[in-house]
C-alpha atoms as one frame of an Amber mdcrd trajectory, in Angstrom:
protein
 -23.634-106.398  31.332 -21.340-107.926  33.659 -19.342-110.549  33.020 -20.785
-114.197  32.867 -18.856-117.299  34.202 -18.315-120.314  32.127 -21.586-122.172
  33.591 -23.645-119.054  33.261 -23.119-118.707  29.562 -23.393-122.558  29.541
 -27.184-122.725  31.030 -28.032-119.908  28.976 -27.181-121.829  25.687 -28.910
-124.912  26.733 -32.282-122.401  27.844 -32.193-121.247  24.580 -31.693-124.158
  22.695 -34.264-125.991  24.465 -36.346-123.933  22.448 -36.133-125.446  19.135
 -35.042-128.837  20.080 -38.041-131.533  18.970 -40.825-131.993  21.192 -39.396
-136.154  22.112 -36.424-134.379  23.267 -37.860-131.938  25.328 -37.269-132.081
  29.157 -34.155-134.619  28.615 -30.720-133.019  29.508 -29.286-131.982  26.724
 -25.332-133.202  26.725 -22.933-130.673  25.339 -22.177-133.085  22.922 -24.956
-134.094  21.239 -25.627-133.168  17.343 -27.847-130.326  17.022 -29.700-132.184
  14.162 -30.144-134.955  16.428 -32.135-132.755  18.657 -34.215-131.227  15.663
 -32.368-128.758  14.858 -32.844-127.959  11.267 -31.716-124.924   8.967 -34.331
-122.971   9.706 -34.599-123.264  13.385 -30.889-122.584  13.354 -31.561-118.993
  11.876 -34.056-118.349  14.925 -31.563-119.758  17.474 -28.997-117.089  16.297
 -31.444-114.370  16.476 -32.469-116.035  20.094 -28.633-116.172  21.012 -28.069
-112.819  20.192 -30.969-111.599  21.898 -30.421-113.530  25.570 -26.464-112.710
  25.573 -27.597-108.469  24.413 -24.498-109.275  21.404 -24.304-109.572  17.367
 -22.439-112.928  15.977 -20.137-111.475  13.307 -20.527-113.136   9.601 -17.346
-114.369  10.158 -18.508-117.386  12.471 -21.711-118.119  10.674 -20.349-121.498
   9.402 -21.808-124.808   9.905 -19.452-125.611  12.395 -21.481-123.510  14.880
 -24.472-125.749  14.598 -22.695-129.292  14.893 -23.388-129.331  19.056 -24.214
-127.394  21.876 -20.509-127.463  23.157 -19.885-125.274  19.325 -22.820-122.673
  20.075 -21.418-122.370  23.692 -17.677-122.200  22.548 -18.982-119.665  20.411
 -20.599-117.480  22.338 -17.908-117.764  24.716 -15.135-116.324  22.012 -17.726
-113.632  21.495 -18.177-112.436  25.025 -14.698-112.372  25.976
């Protein structure tokens, strides 16, 4: 895969989190920092996200950043996947 600017990885994120925000929320913009639980995000959904995330940017998120930090805003999951794809 080649290598994805900032604002690619960025609107990936967002497509994939639009996903599992809750319906009300659906077709707002969703600001980088907004809570995830604000959106709907709950536990669960968060476990599908991951596998979602994983899946779209064709990577594995190590154990090591599976903390709850990750799921506090969009800007985390983007920083994130950003580390990873370095």
């Amino acid at each position: 895969m080649s290598k994805l600017s900032a604002q690619e990885i960025k609107t990936k994120v967002v497509g994939v989190l639009q996903n599992y925000i809750d319906p009300d929320n659906s077709g707002k913009d969703i600001l980088m920092d907004t809570p995830l639980d604000e959106l709907g995000l709950d536990s669960f959904k968060a476990i599908y996200l991951l596998l979602d995330l994983e899946e779209a940017f064709q990577v594995q998120i190590p154990d090591t950043m599976l903390s709850p930090e990750i799921f506090v805003s969009p800007q985390a999951l983007y920083d994130a996947m950003q580390s990873i794809l370095k």
